[in-house]
VOPAGU-2260 file (C-alpha; in pm, 1 decimal, decimal comma):
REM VOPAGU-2260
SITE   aa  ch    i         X         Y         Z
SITE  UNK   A    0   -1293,0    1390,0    -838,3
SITE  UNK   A    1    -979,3    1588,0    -771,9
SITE  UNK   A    2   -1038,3    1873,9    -561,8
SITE  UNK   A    3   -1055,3    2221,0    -627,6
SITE  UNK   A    4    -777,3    2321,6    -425,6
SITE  UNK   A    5    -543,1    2049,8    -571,5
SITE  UNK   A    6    -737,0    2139,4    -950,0
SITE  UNK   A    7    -554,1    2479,8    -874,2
SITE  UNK   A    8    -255,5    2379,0    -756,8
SITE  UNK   A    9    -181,7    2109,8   -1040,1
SITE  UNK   A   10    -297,8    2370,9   -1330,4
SITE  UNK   A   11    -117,9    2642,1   -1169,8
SITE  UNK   A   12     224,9    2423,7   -1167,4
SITE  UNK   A   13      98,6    2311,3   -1562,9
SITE  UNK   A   14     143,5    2645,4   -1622,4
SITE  UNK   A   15     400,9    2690,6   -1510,2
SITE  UNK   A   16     577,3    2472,3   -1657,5
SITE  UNK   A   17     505,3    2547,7   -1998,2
SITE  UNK   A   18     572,1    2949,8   -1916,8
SITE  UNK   A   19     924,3    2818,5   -1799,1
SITE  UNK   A   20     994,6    2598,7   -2111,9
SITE  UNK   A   21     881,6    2916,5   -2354,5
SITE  UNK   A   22    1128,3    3158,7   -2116,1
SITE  UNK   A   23    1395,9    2908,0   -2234,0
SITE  UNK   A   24    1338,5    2944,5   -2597,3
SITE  UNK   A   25    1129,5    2606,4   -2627,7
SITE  UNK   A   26     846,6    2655,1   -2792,6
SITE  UNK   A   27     501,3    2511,8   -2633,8
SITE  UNK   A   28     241,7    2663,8   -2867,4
SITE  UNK   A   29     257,1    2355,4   -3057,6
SITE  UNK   A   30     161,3    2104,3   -2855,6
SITE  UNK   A   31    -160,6    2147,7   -2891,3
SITE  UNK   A   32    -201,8    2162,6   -3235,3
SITE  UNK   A   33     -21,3    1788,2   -3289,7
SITE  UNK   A   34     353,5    1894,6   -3213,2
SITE  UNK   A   35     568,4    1617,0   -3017,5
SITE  UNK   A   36     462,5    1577,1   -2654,4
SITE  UNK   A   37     667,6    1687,3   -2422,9
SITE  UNK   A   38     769,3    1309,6   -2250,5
SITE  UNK   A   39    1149,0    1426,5   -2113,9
SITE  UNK   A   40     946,9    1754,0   -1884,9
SITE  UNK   A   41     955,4    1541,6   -1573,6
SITE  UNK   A   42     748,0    1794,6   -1404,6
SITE  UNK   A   43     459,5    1823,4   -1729,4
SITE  UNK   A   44     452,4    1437,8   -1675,1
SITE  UNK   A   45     412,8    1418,0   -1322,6
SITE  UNK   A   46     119,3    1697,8   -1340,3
SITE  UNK   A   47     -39,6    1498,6   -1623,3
SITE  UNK   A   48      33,2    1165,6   -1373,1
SITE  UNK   A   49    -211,9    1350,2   -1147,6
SITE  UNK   A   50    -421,5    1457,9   -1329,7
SITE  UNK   A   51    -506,4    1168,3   -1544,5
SITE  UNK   A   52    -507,9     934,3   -1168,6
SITE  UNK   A   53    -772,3    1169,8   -1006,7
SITE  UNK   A   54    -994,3    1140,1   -1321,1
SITE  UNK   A   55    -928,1     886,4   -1568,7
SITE  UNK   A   56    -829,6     603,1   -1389,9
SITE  UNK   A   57   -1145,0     494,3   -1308,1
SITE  UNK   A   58   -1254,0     443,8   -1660,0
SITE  UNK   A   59    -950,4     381,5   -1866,5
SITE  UNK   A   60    -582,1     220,0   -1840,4
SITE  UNK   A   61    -284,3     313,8   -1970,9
SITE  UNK   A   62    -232,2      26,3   -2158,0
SITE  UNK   A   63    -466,3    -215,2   -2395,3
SITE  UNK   A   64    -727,0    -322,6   -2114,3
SITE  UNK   A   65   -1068,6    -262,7   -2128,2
SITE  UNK   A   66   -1223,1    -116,5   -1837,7
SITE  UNK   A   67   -1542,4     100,1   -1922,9
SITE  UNK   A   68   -1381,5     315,1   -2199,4
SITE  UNK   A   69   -1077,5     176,0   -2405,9
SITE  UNK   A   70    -716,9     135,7   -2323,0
SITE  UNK   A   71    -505,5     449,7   -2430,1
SITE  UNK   A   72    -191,6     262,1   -2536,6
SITE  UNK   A   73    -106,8     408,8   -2865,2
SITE  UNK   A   74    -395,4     685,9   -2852,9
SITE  UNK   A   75    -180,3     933,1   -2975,1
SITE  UNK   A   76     -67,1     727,4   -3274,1
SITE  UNK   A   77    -422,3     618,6   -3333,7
SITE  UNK   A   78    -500,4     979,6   -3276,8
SITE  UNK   A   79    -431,5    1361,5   -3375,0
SITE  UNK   A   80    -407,0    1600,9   -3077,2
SITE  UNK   A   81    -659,0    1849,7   -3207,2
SITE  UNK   A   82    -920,0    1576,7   -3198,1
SITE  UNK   A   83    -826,4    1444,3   -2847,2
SITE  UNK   A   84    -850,0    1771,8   -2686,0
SITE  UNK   A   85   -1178,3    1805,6   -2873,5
SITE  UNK   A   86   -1299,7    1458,1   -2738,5
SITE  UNK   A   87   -1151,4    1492,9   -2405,6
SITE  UNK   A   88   -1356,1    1814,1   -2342,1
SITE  UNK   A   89   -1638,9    1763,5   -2455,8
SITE  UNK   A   90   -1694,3    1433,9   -2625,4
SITE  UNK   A   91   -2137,0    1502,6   -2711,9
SITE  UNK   A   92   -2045,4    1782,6   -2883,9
SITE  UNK   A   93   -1760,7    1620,4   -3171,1
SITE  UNK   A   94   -2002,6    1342,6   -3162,9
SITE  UNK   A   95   -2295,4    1609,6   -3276,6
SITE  UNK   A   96   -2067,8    1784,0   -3518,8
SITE  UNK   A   97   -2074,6    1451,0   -3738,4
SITE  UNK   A   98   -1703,3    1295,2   -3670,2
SITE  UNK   A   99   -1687,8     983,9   -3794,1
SITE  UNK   A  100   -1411,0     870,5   -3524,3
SITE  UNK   A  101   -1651,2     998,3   -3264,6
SITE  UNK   A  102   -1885,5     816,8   -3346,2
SITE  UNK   A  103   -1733,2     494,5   -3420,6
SITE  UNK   A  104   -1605,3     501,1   -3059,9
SITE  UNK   A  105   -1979,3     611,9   -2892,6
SITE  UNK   A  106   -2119,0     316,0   -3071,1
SITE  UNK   A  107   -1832,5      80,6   -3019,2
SITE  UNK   A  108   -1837,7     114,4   -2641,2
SITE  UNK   A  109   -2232,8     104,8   -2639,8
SITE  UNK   A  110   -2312,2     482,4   -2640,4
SITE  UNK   A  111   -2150,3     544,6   -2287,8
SITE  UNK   A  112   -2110,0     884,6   -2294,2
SITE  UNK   A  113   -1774,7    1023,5   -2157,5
SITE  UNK   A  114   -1805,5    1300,6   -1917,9
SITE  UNK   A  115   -1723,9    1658,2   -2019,9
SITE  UNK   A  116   -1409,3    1795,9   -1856,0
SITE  UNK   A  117   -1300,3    2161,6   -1795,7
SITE  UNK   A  118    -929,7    2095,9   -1860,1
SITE  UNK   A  119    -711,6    2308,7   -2045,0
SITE  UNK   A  120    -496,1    2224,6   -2357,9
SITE  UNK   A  121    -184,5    2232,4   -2146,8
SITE  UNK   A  122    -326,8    1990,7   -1878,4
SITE  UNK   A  123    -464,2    1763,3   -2200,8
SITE  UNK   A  124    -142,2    1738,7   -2358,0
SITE  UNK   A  125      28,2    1682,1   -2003,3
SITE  UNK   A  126    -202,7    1391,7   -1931,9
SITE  UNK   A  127    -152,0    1267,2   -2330,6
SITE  UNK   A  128     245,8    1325,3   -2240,5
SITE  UNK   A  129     210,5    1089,4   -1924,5
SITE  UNK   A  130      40,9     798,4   -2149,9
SITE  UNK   A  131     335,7     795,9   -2385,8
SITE  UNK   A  132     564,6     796,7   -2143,4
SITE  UNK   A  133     400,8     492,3   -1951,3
SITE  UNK   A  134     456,5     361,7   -2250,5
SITE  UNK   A  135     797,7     414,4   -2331,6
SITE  UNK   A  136     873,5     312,3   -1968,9
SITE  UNK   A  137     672,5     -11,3   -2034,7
SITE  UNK   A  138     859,3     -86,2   -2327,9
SITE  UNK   A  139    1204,9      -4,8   -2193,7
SITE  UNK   A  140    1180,0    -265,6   -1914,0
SITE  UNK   A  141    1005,0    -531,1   -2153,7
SITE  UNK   A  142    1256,2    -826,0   -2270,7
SITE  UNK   A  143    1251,8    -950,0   -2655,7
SITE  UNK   A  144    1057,4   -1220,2   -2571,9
SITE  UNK   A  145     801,1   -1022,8   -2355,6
SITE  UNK   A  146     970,4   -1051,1   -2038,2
SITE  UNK   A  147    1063,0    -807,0   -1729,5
SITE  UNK   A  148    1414,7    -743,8   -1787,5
SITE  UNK   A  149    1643,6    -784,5   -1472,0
SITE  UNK   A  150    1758,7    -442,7   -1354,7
SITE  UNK   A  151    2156,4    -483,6   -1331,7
SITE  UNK   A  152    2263,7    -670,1   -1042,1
SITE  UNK   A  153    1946,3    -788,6    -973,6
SITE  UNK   A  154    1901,0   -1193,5    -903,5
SITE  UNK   A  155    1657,8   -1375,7   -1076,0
SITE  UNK   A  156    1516,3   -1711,9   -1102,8
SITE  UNK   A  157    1685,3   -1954,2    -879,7
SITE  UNK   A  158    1922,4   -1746,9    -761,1
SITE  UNK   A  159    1680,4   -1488,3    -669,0
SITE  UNK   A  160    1667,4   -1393,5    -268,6
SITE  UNK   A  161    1277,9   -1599,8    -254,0
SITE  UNK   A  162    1370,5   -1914,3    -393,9
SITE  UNK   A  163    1696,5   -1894,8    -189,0
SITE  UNK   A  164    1513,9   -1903,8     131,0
SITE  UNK   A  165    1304,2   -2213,1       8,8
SITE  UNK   A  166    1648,1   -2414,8     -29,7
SITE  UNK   A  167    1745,9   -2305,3     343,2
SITE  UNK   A  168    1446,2   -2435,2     460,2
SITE  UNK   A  169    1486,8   -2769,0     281,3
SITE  UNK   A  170    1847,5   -2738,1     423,8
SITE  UNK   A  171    1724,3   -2689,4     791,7
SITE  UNK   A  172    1469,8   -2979,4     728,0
SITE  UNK   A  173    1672,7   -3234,5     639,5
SITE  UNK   A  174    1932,4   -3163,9     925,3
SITE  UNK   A  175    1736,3   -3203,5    1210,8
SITE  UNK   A  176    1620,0   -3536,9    1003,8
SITE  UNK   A  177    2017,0   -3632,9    1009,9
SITE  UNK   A  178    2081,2   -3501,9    1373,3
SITE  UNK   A  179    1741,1   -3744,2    1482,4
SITE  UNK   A  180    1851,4   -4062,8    1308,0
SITE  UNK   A  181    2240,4   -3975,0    1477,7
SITE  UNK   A  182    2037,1   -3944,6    1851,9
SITE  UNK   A  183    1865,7   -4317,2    1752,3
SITE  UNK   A  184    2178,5   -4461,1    1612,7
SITE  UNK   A  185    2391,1   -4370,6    1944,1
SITE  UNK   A  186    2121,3   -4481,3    2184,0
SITE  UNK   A  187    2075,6   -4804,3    1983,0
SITE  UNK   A  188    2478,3   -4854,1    1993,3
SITE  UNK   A  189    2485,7   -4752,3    2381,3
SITE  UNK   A  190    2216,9   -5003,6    2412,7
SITE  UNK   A  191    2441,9   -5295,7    2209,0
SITE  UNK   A  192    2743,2   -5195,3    2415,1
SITE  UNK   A  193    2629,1   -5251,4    2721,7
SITE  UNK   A  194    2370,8   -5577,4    2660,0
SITE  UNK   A  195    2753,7   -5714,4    2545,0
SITE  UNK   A  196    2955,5   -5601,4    2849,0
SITE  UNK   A  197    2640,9   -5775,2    3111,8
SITE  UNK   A  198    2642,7   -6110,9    2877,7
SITE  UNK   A  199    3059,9   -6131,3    2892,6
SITE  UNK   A  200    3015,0   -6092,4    3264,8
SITE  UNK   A  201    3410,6   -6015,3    3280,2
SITE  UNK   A  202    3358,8   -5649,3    3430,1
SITE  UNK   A  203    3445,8   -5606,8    3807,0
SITE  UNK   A  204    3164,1   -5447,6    4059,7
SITE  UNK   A  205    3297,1   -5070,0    3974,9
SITE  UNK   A  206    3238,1   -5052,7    3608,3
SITE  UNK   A  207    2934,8   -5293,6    3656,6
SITE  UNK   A  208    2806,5   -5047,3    3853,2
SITE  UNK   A  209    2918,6   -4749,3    3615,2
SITE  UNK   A  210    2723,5   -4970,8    3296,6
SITE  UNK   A  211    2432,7   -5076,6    3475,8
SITE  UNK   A  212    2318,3   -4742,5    3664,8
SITE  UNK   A  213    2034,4   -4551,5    3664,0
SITE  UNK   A  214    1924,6   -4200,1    3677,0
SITE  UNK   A  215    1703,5   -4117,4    3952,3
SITE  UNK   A  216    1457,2   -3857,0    3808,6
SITE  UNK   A  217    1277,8   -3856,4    4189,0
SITE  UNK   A  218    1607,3   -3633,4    4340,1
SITE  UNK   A  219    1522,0   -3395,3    4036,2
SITE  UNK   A  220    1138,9   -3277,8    4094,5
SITE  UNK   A  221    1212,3   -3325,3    4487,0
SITE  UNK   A  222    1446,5   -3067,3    4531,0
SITE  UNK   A  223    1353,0   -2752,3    4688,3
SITE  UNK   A  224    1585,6   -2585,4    4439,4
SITE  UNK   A  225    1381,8   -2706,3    4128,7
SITE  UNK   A  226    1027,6   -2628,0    4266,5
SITE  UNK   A  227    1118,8   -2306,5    4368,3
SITE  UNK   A  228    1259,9   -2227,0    4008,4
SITE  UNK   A  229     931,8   -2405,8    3818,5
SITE  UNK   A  230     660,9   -2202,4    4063,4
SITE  UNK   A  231     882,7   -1907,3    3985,4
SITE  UNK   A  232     869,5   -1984,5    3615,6
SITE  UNK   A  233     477,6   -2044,3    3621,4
SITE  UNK   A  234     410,8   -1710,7    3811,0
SITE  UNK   A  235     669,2   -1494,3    3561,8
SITE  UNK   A  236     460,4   -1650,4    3246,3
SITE  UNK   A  237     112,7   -1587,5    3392,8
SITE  UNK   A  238     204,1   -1199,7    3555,6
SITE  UNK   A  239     328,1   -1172,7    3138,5
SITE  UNK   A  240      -8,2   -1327,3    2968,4
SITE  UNK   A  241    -159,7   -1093,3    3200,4
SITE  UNK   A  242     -14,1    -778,9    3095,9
SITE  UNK   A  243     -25,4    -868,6    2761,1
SITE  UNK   A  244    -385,7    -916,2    2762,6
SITE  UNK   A  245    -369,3    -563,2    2960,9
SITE  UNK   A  246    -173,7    -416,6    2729,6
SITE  UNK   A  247    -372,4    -545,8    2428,4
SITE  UNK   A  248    -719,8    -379,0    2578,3
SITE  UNK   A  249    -837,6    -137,5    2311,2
SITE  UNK   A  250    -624,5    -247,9    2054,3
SITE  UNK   A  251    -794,0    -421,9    1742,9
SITE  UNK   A  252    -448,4    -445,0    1487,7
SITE  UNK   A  253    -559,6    -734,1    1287,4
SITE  UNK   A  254    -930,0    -623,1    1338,3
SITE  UNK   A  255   -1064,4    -763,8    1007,0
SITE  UNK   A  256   -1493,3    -780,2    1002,7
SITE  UNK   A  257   -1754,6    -882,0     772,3
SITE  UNK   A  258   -1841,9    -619,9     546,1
SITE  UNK   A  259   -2221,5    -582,6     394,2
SITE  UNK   A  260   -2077,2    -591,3      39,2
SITE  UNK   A  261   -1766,1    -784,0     -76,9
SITE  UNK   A  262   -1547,1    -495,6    -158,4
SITE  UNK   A  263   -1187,1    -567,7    -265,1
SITE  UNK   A  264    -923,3    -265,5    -217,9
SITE  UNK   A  265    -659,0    -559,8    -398,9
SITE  UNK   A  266    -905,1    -533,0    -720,2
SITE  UNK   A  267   -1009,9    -129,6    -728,7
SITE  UNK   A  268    -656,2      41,7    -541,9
SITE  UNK   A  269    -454,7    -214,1    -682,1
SITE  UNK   A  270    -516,6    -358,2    -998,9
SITE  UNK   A  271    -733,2     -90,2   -1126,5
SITE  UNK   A  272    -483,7     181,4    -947,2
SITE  UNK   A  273    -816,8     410,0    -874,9
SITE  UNK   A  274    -660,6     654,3    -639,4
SITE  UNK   A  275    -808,4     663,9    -262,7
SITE  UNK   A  276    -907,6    1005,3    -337,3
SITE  UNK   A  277   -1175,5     930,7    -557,6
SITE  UNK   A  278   -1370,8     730,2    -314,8
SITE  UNK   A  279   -1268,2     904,2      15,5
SITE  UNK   A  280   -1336,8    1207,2     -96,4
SITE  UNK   A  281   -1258,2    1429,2     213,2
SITE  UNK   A  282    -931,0    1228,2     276,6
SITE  UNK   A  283    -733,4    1553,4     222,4
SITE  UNK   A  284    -941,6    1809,6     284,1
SITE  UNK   A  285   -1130,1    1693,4     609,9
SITE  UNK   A  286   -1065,8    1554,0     935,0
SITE  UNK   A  287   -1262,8    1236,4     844,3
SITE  UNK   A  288   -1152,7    1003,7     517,6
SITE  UNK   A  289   -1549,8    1022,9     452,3
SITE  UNK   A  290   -1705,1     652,6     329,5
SITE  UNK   A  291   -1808,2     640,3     -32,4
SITE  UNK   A  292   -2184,7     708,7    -135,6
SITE  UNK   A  293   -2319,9     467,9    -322,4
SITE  UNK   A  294   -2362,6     685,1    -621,2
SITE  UNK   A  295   -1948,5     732,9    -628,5
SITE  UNK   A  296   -1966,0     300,4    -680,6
SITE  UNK   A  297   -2260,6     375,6    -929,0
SITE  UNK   A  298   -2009,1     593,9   -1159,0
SITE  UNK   A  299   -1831,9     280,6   -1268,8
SITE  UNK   A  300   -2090,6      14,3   -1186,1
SITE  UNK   A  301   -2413,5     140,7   -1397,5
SITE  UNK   A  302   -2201,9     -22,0   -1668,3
SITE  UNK   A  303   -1956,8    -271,3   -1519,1
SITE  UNK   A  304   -2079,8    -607,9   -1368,2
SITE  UNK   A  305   -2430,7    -527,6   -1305,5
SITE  UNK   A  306   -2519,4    -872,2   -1283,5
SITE  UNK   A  307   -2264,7    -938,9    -975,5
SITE  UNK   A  308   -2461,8   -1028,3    -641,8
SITE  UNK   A  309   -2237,7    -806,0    -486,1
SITE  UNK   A  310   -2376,8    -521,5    -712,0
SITE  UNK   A  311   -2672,0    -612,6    -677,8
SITE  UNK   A  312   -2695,9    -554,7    -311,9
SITE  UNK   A  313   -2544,9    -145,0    -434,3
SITE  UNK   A  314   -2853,8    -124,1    -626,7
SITE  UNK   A  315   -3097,8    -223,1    -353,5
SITE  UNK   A  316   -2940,4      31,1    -119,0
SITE  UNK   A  317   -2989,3     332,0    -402,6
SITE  UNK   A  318   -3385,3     181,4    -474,0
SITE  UNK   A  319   -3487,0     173,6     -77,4
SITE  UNK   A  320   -3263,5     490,5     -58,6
SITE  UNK   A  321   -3066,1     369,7     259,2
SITE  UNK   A  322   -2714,1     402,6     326,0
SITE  UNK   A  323   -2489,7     116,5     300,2
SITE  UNK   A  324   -2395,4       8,7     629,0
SITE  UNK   A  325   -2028,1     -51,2     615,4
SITE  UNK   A  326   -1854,0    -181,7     906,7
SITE  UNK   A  327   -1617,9      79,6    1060,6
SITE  UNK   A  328   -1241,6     -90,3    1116,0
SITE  UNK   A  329   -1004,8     183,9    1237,3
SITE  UNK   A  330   -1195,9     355,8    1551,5
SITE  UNK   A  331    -957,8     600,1    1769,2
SITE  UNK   A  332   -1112,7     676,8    2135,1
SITE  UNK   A  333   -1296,4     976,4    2164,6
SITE  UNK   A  334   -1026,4    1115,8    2420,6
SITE  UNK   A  335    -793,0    1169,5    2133,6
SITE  UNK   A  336    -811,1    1408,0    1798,5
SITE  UNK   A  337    -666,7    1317,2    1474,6
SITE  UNK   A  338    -703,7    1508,0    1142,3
SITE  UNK   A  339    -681,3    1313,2     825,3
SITE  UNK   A  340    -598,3    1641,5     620,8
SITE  UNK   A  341    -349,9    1744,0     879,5
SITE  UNK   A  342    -115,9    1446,2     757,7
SITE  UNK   A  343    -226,1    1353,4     395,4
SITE  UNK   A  344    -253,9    1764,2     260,1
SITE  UNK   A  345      14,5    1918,9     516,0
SITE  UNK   A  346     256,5    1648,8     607,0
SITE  UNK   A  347     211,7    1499,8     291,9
SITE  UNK   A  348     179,2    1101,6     465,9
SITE  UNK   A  349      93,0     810,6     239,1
SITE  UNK   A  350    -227,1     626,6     317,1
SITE  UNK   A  351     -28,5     298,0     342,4
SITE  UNK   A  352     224,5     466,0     625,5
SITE  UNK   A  353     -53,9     358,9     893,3
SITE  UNK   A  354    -321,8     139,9     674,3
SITE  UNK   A  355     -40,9     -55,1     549,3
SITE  UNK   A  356     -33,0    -275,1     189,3
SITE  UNK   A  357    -423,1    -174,5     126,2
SITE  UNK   A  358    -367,8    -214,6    -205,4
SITE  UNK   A  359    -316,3    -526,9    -164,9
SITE  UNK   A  360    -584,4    -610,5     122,4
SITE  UNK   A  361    -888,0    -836,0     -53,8
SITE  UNK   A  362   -1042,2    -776,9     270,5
SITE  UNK   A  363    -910,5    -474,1     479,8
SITE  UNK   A  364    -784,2    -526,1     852,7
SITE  UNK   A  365    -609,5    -266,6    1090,9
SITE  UNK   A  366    -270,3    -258,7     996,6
SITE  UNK   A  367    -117,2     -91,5    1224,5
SITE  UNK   A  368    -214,2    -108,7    1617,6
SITE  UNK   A  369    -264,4     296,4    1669,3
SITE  UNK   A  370    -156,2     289,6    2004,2
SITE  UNK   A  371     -31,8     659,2    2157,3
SITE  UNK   A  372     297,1     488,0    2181,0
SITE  UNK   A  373     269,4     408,0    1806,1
SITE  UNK   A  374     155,7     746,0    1718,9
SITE  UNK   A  375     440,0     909,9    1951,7
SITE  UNK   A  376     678,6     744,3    1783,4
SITE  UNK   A  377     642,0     845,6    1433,0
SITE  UNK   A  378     604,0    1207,9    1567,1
SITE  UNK   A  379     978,8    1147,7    1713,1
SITE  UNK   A  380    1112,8    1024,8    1349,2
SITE  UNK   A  381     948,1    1177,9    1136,3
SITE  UNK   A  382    1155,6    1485,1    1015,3
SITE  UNK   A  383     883,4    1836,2     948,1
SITE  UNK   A  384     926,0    1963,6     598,8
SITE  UNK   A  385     960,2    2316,2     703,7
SITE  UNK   A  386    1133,2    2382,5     309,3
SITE  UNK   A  387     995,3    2705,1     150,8
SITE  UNK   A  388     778,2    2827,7     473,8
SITE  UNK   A  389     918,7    3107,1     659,7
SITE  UNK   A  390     710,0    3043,5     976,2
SITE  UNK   A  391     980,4    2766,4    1102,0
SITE  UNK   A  392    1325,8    2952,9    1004,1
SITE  UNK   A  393    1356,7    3091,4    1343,7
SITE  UNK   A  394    1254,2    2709,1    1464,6
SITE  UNK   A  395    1487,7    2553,1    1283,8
SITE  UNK   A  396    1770,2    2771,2    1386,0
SITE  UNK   A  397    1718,4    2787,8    1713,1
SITE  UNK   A  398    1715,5    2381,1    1686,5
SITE  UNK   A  399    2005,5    2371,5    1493,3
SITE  UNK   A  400    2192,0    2577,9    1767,8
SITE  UNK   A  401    2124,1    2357,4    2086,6
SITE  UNK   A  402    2127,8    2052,4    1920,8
SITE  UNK   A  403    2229,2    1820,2    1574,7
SITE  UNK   A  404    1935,7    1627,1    1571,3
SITE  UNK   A  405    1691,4    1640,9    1324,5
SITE  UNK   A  406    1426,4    1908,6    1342,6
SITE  UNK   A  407    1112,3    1605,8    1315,8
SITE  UNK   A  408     702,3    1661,1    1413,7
SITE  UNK   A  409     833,9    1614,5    1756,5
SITE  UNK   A  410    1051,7    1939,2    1797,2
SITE  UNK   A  411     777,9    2115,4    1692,2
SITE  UNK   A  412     569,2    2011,1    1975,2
SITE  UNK   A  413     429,4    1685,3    1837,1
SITE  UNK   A  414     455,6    1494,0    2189,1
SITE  UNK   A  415     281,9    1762,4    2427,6
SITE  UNK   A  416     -54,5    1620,2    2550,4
SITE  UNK   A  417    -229,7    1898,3    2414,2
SITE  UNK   A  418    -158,1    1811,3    2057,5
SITE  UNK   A  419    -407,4    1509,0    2022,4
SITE  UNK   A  420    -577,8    1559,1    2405,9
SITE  UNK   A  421    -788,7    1867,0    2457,6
């Protein structure tokens, strides 16, 4: 679940938002009671984006899919917002009261009861105002016959940039094919030339001896010249191997184990969009991401493929009450500190800056090799957001005075030893 600190934060900028439209003469009062959502508020949207991804998306899509509950595309059509602020808060207790609706929807979905969820009517209707406009943006950037449209200037088909580089590579194919049969045909002809001068017999000794001579490959590998430059050779490549495989101790990028249960971040993170937060609970709060519990899996899968083998093995874990012992992929040695809150929460990093595509990873690897070099690096680019927080104005003038470079994690005493060794 979303975290109280972020709860705060997202229903303090809710409101917000709405005080700010009602200081400009737009009246909000109605929202709740079935007025038109407000879909154009970029910032009511994006609240109601966050919200509904830290607590919905687990259990229901945007559009017509199933997952455990139904898909909200067209729920508030189908819908009156009285009743889905009702439901949405506390679905047992419009079921009790006798509404037909809610209980055509318990029953339908096999009595899975919807948790209960302190949300206000603003953060409902900003949530409800997110879903509509998924789905305007969904139908905006659907063709006539059901198609993506092309944005403008954007290839497509065969003349998009993919298929493209598949015709190059046909190209470069079938040249080196044409450059091999012009090699053959030229030795063939050399070969025909000369078997015609030695059967004429009508050369004199010079050009016989120009037609008929042979390269002595012996002068080549007996030279002092060439043995010194192949030994030479053959120690540069082995000193590099070497310090390569020096280089490379430590480093696992790539490092891709066998994990107890066949979890797929592709399937969950990127199909199902469940936001990292909801498993890794601590991801923005802690200095460790935290591994799920089983019970977080149990949320979704009391109900969802409890048949699977791969569930299965969840269930076992919970009945013998032993953790499950997942296989840990992206280890740091214990000579340096990292926070995970420090980036996610303050310097506001994406998890797929240094774990890469994981929502696209069936099986997760180390993306990146988290090397001090690596990590140095990014401190060195990476410009500090030092907007709104009057602890870095005199930084960032000072900077700005000796030098134009960007003020990045760096200036700020990102590369001193102490940072990440102490």
């Amino acid at each position: 679940m979303i975290s109280c600190i972020q709860r705060a934060k997202t229903k303090f900028l809710i409101a917000f938002l709405f005080a700010l439209a009602a200081s400009f003469g737009v009246s909000t009062t109605g929202y709740a009671q079935g007025a038109s959502l407000p879909v154009d508020d970029a910032g009511i949207v994006s609240a109601g984006e966050s919200l509904y991804k830290n607590n919905c998306v687990v259990c229901h899509s945007v559009g017509s899919d199933v997952v455990v509950g139904p898909g909200l595309k067209g729920v508030n059509e189908r819908r009156t917002q009285p009743w889905l602020i009702s439901w949405i808060k506390n679905s047992q207790a419009l079921i009790a009261s006798g509404d037909k609706d809610a209980i055509a929807v318990y029953n339908q979905f096999n009595k899975q009861a919807m948790p209960s969820f302190n949300f206000s009517d603003e953060e409902i209707v900003s949530m409800l105002a997110y879903i509509k406009a998924s789905e305007t943006a969904a139908a905006e950037t659907t063709g006539p016959a059901g198609g993506t449209e092309a944005a403008p200037g954007e290839n497509v088909g065969t003349d998009a940039v993919g298929a493209i580089g598949g015709y190059l590579d046909i190209v470069l194919v079938v040249l080196i094919i044409v450059l091999i049969v012009l090699v053959v045909t030229l030795l063939l002809i050399t070969s025909v030339l000369k078997n015609y001068l030695n059967k004429n017999k009508q050369l004199d000794e010079y050009d016989a001896e120009i037609v008929n001579q042979r390269f002595d490959f012996s002068k080549i590998y007996k030279s002092k010249a060439v043995r010194t430059l192949v030994v030479l050779i053959f120690v540069i490549v082995l000193l590099d191997l070497a310090l390569d495989k020096a280089m490379g101790v430590g480093i696992q990028q790539g490092y891709a184990p066998t994990q107890p249960i066949a979890f797929s971040h592709k399937l969950h993170a990127g199909e199902h969009q469940i936001d990292c937060n909801y498993c890794h609970t601590t991801v923005y709060e802690s200095k460790s991401a935290s591994i799920p519990s089983a019970n977080i899996c149990m949320n979704c899968h009391s109900q969802i493929k409890t048949e699977s083998p791969e569930i299965q093995k969840i269930y076992r874990a919970i009945e013998r009450n032993k953790p499950i012992e997942w296989v840990r992929i992206h280890n740091l040695p214990d000579l340096a500190y990292f926070n995970h809150a420090q980036h996610t929460q303050v310097g506001g990093v994406e998890c797929q800056t240094c774990h890469g595509p994981i929502q696209e990873m069936e099986v997760v690897y180390q993306y990146s090799p988290l090397t001090m070099g690596w990590c140095i690096d990014c401190h060195r680019e990476t410009p500090l957001n030092t907007e709104g927080n009057a602890y870095y104005d005199n930084l960032v003038k000072l900077h700005e005075s000796t030098t134009k470079s960007a003020f990045t994690v760096s200036s700020n005493g990102g590369a001193e030893c102490s940072k990440c060794h102490y």
